[in-house]
Each structure stands twice: as C-alpha cells, then as structure tokens.
C-alpha positions as CSV (number, residue, x, y, z in Angstrom):
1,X,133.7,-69.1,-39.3
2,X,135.2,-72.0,-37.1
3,X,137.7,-69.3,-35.8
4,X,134.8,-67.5,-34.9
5,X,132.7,-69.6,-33.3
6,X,135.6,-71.4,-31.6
7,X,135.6,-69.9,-28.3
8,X,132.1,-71.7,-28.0
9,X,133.5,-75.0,-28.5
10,X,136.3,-74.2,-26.1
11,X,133.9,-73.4,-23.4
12,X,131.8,-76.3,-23.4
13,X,135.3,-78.3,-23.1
14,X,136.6,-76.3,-20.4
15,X,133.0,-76.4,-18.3
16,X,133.3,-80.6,-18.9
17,X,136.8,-80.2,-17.9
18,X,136.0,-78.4,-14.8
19,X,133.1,-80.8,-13.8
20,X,135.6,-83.2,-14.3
21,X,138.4,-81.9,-12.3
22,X,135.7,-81.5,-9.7
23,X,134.3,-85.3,-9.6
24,X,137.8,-86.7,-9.3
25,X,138.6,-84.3,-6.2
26,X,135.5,-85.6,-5.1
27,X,136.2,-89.0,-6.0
28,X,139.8,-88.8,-4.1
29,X,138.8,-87.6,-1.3
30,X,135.9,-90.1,-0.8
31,X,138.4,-92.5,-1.6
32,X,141.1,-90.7,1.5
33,X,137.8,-91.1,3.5
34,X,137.1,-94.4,3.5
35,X,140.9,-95.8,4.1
36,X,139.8,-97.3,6.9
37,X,137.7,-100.1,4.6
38,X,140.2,-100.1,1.9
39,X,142.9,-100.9,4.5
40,X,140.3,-104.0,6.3
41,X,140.0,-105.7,2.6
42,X,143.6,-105.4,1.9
43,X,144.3,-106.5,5.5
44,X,141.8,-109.8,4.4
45,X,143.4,-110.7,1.1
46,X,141.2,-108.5,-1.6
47,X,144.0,-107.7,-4.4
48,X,144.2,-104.1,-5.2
49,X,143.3,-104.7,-8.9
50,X,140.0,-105.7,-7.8
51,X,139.7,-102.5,-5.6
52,X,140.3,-100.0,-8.6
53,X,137.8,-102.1,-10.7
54,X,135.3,-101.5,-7.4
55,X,136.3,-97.8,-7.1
56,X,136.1,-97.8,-11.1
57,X,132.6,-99.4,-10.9
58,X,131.6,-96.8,-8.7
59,X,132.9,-94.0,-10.5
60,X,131.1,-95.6,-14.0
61,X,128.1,-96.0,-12.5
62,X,127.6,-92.5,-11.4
63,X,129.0,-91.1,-14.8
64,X,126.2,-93.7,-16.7
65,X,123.5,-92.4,-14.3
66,X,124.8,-88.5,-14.6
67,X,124.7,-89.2,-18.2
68,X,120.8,-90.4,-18.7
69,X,120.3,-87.6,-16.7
70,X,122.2,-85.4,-18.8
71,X,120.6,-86.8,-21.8
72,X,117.1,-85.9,-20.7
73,X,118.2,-82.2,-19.9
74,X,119.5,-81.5,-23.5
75,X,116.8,-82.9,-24.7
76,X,114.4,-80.4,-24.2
77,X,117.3,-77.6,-23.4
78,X,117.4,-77.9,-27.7
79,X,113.8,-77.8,-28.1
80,X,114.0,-74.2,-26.0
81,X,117.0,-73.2,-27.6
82,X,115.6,-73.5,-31.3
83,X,112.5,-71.9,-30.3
84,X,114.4,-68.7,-28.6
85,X,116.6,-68.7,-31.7
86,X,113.9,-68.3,-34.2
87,X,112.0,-66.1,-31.8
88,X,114.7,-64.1,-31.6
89,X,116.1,-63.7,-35.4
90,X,115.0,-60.6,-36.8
91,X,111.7,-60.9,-38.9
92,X,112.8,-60.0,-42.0
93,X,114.9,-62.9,-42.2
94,X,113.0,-65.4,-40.4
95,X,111.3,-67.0,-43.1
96,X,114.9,-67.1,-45.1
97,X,116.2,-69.4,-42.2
98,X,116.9,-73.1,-42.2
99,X,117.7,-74.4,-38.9
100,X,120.2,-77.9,-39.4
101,X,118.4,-81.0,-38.5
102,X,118.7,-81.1,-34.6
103,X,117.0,-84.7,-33.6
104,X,118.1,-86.8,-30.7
105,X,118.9,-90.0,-31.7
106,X,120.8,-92.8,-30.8
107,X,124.1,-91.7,-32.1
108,X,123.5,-88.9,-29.5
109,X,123.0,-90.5,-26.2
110,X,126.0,-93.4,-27.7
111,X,128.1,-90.4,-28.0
112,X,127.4,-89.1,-24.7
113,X,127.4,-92.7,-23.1
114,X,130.9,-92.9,-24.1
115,X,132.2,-89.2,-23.5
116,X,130.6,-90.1,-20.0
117,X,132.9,-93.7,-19.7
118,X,135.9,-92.0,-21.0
119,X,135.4,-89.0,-18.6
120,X,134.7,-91.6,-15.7
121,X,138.1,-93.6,-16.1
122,X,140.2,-91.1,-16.8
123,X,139.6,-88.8,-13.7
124,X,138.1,-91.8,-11.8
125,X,141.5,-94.0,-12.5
126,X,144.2,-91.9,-10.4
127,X,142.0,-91.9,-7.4
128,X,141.2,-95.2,-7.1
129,X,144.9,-96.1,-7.6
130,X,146.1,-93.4,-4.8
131,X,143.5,-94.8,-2.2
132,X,144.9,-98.4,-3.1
133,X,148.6,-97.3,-2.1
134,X,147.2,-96.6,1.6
135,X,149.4,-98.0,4.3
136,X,147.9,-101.3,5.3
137,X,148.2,-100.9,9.1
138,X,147.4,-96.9,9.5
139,X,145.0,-97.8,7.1
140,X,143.3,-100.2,9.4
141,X,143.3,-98.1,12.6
142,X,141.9,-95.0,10.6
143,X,144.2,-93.1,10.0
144,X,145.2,-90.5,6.7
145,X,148.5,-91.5,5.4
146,X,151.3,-89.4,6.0
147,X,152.0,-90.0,2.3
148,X,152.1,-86.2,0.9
149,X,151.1,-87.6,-2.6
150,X,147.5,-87.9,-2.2
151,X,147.3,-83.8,-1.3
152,X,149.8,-82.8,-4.0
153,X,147.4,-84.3,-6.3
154,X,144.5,-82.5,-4.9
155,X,146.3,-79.6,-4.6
156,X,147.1,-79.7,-8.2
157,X,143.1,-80.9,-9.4
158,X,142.1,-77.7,-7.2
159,X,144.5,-75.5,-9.2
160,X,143.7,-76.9,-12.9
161,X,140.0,-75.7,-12.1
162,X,140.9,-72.4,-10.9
163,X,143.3,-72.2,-14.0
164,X,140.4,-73.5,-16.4
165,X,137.7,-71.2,-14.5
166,X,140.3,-68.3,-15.1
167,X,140.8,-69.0,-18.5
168,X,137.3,-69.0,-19.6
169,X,135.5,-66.6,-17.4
170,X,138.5,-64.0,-18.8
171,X,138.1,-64.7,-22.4
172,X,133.9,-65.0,-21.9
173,X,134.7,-61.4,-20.5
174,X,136.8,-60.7,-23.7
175,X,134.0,-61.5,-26.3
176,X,130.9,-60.0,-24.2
177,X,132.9,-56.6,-23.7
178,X,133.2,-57.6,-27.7
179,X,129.6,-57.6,-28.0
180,X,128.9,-54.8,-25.8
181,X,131.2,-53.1,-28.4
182,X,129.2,-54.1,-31.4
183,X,125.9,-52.5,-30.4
184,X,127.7,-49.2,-30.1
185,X,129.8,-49.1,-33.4
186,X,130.0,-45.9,-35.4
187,X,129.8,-47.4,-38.9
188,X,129.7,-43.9,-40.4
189,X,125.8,-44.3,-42.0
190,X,122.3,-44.0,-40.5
191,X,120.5,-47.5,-41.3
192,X,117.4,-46.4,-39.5
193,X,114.7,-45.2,-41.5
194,X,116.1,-46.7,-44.7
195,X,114.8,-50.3,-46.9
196,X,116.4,-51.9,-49.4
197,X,114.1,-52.9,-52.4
198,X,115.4,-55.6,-54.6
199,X,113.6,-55.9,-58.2
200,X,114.3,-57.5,-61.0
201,X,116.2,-55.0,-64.0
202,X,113.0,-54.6,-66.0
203,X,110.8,-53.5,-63.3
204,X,113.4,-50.8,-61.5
205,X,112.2,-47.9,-63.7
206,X,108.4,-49.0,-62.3
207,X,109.9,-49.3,-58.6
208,X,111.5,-46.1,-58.7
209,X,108.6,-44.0,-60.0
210,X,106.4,-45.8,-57.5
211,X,109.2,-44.7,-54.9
212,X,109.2,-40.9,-55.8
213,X,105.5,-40.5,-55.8
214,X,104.8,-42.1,-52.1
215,X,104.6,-39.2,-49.6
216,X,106.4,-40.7,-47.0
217,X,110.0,-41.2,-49.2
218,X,112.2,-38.8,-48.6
219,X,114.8,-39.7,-50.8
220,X,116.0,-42.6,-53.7
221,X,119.1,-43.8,-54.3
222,X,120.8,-46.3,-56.3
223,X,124.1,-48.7,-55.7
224,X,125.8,-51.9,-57.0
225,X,125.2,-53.2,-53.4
226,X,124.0,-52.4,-50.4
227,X,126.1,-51.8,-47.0
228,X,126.7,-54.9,-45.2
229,X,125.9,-57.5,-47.5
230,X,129.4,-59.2,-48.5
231,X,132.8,-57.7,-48.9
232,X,133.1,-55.0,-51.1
233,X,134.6,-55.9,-54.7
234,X,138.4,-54.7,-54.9
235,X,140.4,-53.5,-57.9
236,X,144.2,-52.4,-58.2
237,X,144.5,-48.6,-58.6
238,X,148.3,-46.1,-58.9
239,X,148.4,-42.6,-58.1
240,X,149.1,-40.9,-61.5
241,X,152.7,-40.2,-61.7
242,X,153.3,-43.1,-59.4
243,X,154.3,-46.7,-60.1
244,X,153.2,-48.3,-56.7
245,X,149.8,-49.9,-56.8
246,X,147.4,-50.3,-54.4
247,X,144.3,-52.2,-53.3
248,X,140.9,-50.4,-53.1
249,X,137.3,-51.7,-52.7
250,X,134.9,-49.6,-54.8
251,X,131.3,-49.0,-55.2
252,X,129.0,-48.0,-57.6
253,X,126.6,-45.4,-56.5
254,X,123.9,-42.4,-57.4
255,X,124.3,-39.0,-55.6
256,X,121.5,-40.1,-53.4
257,X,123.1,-42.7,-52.0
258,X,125.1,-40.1,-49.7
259,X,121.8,-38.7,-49.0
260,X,120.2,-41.3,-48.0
261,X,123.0,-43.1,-45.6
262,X,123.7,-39.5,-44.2
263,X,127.3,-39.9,-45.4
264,X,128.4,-36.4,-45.4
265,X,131.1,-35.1,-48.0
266,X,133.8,-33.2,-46.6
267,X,135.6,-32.0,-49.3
268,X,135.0,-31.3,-52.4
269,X,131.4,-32.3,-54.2
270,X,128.9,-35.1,-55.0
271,X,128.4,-36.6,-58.4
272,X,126.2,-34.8,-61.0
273,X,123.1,-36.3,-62.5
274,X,124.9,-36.1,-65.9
275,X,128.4,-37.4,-64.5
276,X,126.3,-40.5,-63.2
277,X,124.2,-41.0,-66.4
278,X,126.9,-41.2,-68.8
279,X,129.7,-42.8,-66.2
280,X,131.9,-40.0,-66.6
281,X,135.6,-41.0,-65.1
282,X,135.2,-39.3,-61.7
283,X,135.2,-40.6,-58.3
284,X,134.3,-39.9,-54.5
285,X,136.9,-41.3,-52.1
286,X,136.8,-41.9,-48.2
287,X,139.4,-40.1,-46.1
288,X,141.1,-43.6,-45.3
289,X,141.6,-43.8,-49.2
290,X,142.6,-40.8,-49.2
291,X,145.4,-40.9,-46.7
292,X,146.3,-44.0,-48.3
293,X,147.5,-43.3,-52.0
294,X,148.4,-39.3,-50.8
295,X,149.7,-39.7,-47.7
296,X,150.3,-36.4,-46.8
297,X,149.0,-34.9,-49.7
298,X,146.1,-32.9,-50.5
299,X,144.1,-35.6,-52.5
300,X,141.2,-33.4,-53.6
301,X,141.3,-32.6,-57.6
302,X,144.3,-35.9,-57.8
303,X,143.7,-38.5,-60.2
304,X,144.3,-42.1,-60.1
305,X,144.8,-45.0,-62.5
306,X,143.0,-48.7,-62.9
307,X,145.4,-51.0,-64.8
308,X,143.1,-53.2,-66.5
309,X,144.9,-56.6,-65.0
310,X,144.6,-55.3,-61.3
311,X,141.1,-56.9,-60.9
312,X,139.4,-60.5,-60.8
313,X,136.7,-59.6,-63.3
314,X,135.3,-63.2,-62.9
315,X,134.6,-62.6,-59.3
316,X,133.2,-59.2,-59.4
317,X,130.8,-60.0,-62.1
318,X,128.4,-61.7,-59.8
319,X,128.0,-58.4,-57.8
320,X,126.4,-56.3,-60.9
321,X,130.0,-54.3,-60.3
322,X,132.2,-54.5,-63.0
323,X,135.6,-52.7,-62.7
324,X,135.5,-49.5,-64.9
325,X,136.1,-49.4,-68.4
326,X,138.0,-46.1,-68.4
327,X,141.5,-45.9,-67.5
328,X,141.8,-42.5,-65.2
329,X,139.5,-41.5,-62.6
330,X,139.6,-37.8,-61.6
331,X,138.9,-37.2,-57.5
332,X,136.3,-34.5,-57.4
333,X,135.2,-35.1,-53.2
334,X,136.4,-37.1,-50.2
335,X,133.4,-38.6,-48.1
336,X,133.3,-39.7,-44.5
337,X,134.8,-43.0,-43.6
338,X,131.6,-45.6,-43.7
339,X,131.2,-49.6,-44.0
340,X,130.0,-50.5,-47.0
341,X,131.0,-53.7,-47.0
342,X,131.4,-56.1,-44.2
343,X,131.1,-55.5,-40.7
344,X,133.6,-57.7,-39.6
345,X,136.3,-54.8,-41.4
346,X,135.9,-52.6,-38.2
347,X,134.3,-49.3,-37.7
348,X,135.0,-48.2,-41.7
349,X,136.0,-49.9,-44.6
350,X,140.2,-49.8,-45.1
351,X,139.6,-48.2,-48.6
352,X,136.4,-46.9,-50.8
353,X,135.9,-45.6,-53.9
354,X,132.6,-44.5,-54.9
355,X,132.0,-44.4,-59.0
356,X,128.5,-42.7,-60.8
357,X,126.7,-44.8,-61.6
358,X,122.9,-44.5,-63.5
359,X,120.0,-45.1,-61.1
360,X,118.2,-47.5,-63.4
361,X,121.5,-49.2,-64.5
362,X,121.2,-53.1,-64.9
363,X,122.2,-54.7,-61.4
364,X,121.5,-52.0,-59.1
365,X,119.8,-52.4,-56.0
366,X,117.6,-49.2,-54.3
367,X,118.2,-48.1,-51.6
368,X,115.5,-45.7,-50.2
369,X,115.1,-43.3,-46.7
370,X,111.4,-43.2,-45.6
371,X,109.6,-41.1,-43.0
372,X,108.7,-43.1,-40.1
373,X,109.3,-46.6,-39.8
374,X,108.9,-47.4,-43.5
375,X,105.6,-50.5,-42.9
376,X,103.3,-48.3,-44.6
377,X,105.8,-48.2,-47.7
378,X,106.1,-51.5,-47.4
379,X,102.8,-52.4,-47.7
380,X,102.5,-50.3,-50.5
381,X,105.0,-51.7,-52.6
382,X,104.9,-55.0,-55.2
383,X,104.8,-58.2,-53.6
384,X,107.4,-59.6,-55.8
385,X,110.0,-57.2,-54.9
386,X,111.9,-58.3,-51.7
387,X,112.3,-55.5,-49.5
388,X,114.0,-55.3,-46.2
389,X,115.0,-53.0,-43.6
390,X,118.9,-51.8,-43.2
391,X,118.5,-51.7,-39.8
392,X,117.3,-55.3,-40.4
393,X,119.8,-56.4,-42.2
394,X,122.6,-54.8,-40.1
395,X,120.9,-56.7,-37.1
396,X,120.6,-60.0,-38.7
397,X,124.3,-59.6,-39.6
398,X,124.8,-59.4,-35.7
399,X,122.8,-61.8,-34.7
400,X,125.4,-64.8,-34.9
401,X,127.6,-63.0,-33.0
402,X,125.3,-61.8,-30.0
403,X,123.8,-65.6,-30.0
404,X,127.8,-66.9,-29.3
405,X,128.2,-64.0,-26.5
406,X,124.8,-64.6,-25.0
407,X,125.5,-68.8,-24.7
408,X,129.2,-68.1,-23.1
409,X,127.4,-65.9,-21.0
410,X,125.2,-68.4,-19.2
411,X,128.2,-70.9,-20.3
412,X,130.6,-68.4,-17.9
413,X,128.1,-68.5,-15.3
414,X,128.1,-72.3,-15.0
415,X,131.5,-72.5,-15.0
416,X,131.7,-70.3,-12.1
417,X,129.2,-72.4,-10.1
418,X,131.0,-75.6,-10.8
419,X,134.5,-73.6,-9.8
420,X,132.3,-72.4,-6.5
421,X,130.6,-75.6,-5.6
422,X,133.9,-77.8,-6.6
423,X,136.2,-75.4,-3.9
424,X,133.9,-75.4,-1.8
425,X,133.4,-79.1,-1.3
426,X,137.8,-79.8,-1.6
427,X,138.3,-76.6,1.5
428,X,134.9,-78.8,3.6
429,X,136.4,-82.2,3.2
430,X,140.3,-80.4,4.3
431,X,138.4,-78.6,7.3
432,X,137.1,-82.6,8.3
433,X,140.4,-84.4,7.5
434,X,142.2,-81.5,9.8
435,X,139.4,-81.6,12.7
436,X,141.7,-83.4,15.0
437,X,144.9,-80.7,14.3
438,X,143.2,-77.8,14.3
439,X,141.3,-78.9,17.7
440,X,144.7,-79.6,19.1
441,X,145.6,-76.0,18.4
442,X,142.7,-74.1,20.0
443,X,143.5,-76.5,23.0
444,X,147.2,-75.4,23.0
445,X,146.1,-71.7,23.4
446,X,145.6,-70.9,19.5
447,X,142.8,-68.4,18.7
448,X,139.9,-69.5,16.7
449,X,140.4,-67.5,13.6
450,X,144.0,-68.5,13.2
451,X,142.6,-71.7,12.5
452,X,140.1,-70.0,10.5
453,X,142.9,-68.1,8.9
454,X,145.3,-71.6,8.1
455,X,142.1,-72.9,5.7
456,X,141.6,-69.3,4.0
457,X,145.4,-68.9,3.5
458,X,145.2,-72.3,2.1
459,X,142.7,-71.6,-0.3
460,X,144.0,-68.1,-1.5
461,X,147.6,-69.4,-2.3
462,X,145.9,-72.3,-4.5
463,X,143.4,-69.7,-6.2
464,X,146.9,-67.4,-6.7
465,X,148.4,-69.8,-8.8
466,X,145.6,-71.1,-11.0
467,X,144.4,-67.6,-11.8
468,X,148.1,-66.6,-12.9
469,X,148.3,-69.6,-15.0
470,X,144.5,-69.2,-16.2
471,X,145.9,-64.9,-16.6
472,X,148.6,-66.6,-19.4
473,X,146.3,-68.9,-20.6
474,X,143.8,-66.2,-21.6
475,X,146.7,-63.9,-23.5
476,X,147.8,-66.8,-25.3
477,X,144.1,-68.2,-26.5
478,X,143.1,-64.0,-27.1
479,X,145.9,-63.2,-29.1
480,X,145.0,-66.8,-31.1
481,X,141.5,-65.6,-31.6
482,X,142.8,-62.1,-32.7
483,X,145.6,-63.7,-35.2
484,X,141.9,-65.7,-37.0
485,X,139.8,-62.4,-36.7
486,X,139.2,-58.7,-37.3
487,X,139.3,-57.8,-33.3
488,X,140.3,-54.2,-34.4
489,X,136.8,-53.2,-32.8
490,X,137.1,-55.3,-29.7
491,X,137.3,-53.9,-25.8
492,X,140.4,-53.6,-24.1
493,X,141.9,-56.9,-23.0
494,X,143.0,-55.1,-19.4
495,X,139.4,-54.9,-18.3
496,X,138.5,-58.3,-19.5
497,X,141.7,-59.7,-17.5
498,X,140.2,-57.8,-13.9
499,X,136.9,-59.1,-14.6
500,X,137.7,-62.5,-14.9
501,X,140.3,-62.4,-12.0
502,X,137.9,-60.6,-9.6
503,X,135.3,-63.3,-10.6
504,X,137.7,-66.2,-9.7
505,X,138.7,-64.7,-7.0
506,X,135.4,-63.7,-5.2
507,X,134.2,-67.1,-6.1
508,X,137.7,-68.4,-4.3
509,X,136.8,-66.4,-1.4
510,X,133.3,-67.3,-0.8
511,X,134.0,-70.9,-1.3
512,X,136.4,-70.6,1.7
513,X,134.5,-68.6,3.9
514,X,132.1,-71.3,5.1
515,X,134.6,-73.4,5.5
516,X,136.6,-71.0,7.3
517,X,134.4,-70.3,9.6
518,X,133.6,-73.9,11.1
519,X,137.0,-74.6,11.7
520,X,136.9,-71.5,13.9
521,X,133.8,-73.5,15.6
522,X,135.3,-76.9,16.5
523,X,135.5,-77.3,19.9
524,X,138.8,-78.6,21.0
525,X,137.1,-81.8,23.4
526,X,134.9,-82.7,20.8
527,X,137.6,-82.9,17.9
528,X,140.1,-84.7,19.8
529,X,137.6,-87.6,20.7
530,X,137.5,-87.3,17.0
531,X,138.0,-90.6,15.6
C-alpha cells in the first residue's frame, strides 16, 4: 500500500520543491537587484555576516507569514476534502467507513512552522551569500557583477524546476492514463445486475428459497467467495504423469455461478447438480490454467493432482475454502479467463480452478443476477443479511485508486502553474537586467525580434535540459513503481512521456513569450538612459 500510494507523497515533495526552487530564484534575483544597497553598507562598514542574517530575516519572515497563510488554507481544504471523500465513496460502503482522526492541532502548524524555517534557510542561504560576494565598487555605482556565478546558479535553480515539473507532470500522466485504464478493464464477468447476499450458515437454505421465488431473480448461485474481495486461496497441483508442480488459485463454485457472472465455457461442460452435491473430483479450469500445466496440449478430459502438503491449510481456512480432500481432479471444461480474486492481478487471474461445490454448503456466500437494478430485491430481503451490489463492490475496490489519480491531477496542475509563474518571473527579471544590452543592439541596427529571439532561445535551451533530465527521472521512478506493483494493466509509458514533455514545454514557451515580446519593445534611447 505505501508503494501504492507513494507517487502521492512524491508529488507533494516535488510541488514544495518547485515553490521552493522558485522563491530562491526570486530571492537571488532580488538580492542581484538591490546590489547597489548591499554594495553602500559594505562600502560603510556593515560586515557581511550581518547582511545574510538581514537577507535571512527577510527570507524567514516571508516563509513564517506564507506559512499562517498556508495553515489557514489546509485548514478548511481538509474539511472539503473529507466531505468530497465520503460524498463520493460508494453507498454501500459508506456506513462501513472510518475516516482517521484528521484535527488541526498544534503539532500541525509546529510542523509546518518548521518545514517553513527549514525551507527558508536552505534556499534563502545561497542567495544571500551570492549577493554578499558583490564587488564593492561596481556594486556602489550600480552595476551587475561580471561575476558569471550568480547566473550559473540561476541557470541551474531554473533547470531543477523544469527537471522536477518534468518529472512529475510525466509520471501524474503515467498513473491518470492508469486510471483511465481501470474504468475500461475487461475483467471477463458482468458485475452489473448482480448482489451479493451474505447470511449466516443456518439461514442460507431460508435466503435461497426466498431468492428463487422473487420474480425479478433470474438466477442463484453459490461460491466460497465472491469476485474481488481478497486474493484467491492457492494450492500446489502436478499434471498426472508429471513431477513438476505448480501454483493455482482455486474456487469453489455452483453451476450458477457461470451463469450468473456471464462467464462462458468454452470447452467442454459445466458441473452437474449431482457432481456439485456430493463434491465429485472434477474441475473447470480457465484458459490461462490451461496453457499453464499443458502447454501445448489439449487440456480438456486431462487430470491433475493435489499433494496434500502443497497448501497452507491454516490460511485458507478463514475463507470457508478448504483445499480438496481428494487427491485427482478430472478436467471436464475450460472457462473464460475472469478475476476472481483481486483486481490488482490484471485483466484475469494468472490461474483458476473452479471445484463443485453444494449451494447450501457451510461458508458459501450467494451470489445472485436480478432483473433491473436489484433495490426492489433488496428491500425485500432480511435485514440481517448484508447485501451489496458487485458493481458496488468492484467500485469501492477502485475507489482508492481514482482518489490518488484525481489528487495528482489537481496536484499536476499546480505544479505546472508554479513551473509557469516561476519561469515567467526568472525570463522578466533577465529581460530588466539586459535592458541596457539589448537597447544597445537595436541602436546598432539589430532587429527587434532578434532580441526577442536571444530571451526565447534562452529559455528553450534551459527547458531542453531540465525536461531531458526530468524524461530520465520519470523512467527511473516508473520502472520503481512498476518493480512495487502489478502495472501489467497500465497505459503505455510513450504517451505518458509526450504528454508530460508537451506540458513542460508549452508551459516553457508561454512563460517566455511575454517576456519575449517586451524586449522587442524597448526603445533603444530609453534603455540606454537606463540606470
């Protein structure tokens, strides 16, 4: 579950870590800008400690104000965000949900008082100490020091947040195309139009004669679990004639329960009522099972063994689905591929193997297809039995994951504004500290938009190399993510990559464009009476 949920961590990190690169870009060239009052008070004796501590002051003082701020904001954004959660859970499950203790207390805002401080003087400290190392006499007259250090610097802030900005608005792309994914998976069975009715052992015979006589059931069926709900218990089984063993889920099931999933049989036949009242040694296997212990073999009318120490009995107990007492199972149909178990295993289940089982046997739960949306069976049935939509559960089962995608969503759209509005305000402040050079140009005879053309260049070579290195980044952290979970079912990581670099990129090239185009403005007299 932390692998999971991880990339939502990560993005919150990467969005601080981009506000952050942003403030200290601001904070340096604020710092570049006022030279001319750093270089007076080193020119009348101030020591250049005490300068850093003033620039430092400033820098904490904005972070403790930005903070409060901040503090206020959350504060109700949780209020909103638990309401939307439980507004949006699916209402069978509603009631069955808990949400963790969420108050705002002290430890909070301490917490965010000191991520605030430490954010503050670390990208607040290397500013303050670059403005300090300002020529004393050019400093003085007004002048930016010819000192390339300061620009490497924010050269190098402007391409960590185009590198961070890559980096999460491609893997945000990654999950959401996930998500997208999700909502159209072929898990091989119909959940709509089907409930799940849980009762306790002595009242299933009631429940199911109850079920038969409603008009609007079409059919019952019986199983050891329902689809979805956990993995599915696993067992050792050998081809006979074979000594390699393999690893198979299995499931206990009534002839219904095909029926009533609209899993169709391919080959071969169903169980018969008297197979699945006596627990005759037969079984129905998926085609992946299939292809698994005969690979290229015809596994219809094949038989298969269960070595009683291939199985954690202890485990499987708790499921009501014991591993089978006999010893051979005879194959007598192959079923469609479906997930029975988890939905994290992909579009099927790796193996199945379906076993008769007695619809009033002790453990089962019922499983039942109605004719419409299934609230007037609903409302017909005993209050004591819990019932609950498939397509319910199969939604609720979703649910965590479509709340993650739809937060980096809005999380991926942040990042992008504070990627936007940081560029933006680093290619403003270069078109002011180049006023004087690019007026000097037009005067010499240059045309306006090759001026326009030297602050756009400028600005695409950075955003080159941060979305390469945010491009790696994002291959790395995927294939991460992919080594932790089932990503089998996942879009293709070539579209997630052009989103994410058309993203950074447009946002590149409108953040330049304004710029651009008042350097092409500045009128040559005017900027070289620039002081």
């Amino acid at each position: 579950m932390i692998a999971a949920f991880s990339p939502l961590i990560a993005g919150f990190g990467l969005v601080l870590l981009i506000a952050c690169v942003n403030v200290a870009n601001m904070l340096l060239s604020r710092a570049m800008a006022r030279q001319r009052e750093i270089g007076v008070r080193l020119a009348l004796g101030a020591g250049r400690g005490r300068l850093v501590r003033q620039l430092l002051t400033e820098s904490v003082l904005l972070a403790l104000a930005a903070a409060a701020l901040g503090f206020l904001i959350s504060y109700a954004a949780i209020e909103w965000g638990v309401r939307l959660a439980i507004a949006t859970i699916p209402r069978d499950y509603a009631e069955f949900v808990t949400l963790a203790p969420h108050q705002v207390d002290w430890r909070v805002l301490a917490f965010m008082l000191f991520a605030a401080l430490a954010a503050a003087l670390l990208f607040g400290l290397v500013p303050a100490i670059q403005a300090t190392r300002s020529n004393v006499m050019q400093a003085a007259r007004g002048e930016f020091t010819s000192d390339v250090r300061s620009a490497r610097l924010r050269n190098a802030l402007v391409i960590a947040q185009v590198t961070a900005s890559a980096l999460f608005l491609i893997c945000a792309a990654y999950l959401l195309g996930a998500n997208r994914q999700f909502a159209h998976l072929d898990y091989g069975l119909q959940t709509r139009g089907v409930i799940e009715v849980q009762a306790r052992s002595s009242s299933i015979p009631q429940a199911i004669a109850q079920l038969h006589s409603d008009p609007d059931v079409a059919a019952v069926a019986a199983a050891s679990k329902a689809p979805f709900e956990g993995v599915l218990p696993w067992t050792v089984v050998a081809p006979e004639g074979a000594s390699e063993l393999f690893g198979a889920g299995y499931l206990y099931a009534t002839p219904e329960y095909f029926q009533v999933f609209e899993i169709p049989i391919l080959r071969g036949r169903n169980f018969t009522e008297a197979e699945t009242r006596h627990g005759a040694p037969v079984a129905v296997i998926s085609q992946h099972t299939a292809q698994t212990l005969w690979p290229g073999r015809d596994a219809l009318g094949q038989s298969f063994r269960i070595p009683k120490h291939g199985s954690t009995s202890s485990q499987f107990a708790q499921t009501g689905a014991p591993v089978p007492e006999f010893a051979v199972a005879h194959v007598i149909g192959i079923a469609r591929d479906a997930v029975n178990g988890w939905i994290g295993s992909g579009q099927s289940d790796s193996t199945c193997i379906y076993f008769p089982r007695a619809v009033d046997s002790r453990g089962n739960v019922l499983l039942v297809r109605v004719r419409g949306n299934g609230d007037s069976v609903r409302s017909r049935l005993d209050p004591a039995w819990e019932v609950h939509s498939m397509q319910e559960i199969l939604d609720f089962q979703l649910y965590p994951w479509r709340a993650v995608y739809w937060i980096l969503s809005a999380v991926g759209g942040l990042a992008l504004l504070l990627s936007l509005s940081g560029l933006y305000g680093v290619l403003s402040y270069l078109v002011t500290q180049r006023t004087k050079e690019i007026g000097i140009r037009i005067a010499l005879g240059a045309r306006p938009w090759r001026a326009a053309a030297i602050v756009f260049g400028q600005c695409l070579r950075l955003a080159a190399i941060g979305v390469a290195a945010g491009a790696l980044a994002s291959l790395g952290v995927i294939r991460l993510l992919a080594s932790q979970m089932d990503l089998r079912m996942f879009g293709a990581l070539d579209s997630a990559v052009a989103i994410g670099l058309l993203l950074v990129f447009a946002a590149s090239a409108v953040a330049s464009w304004f710029p651009s185009r008042r350097a092409a403005r500045i009128e040559p007299l005017a900027a070289l009476r620039c002081d």
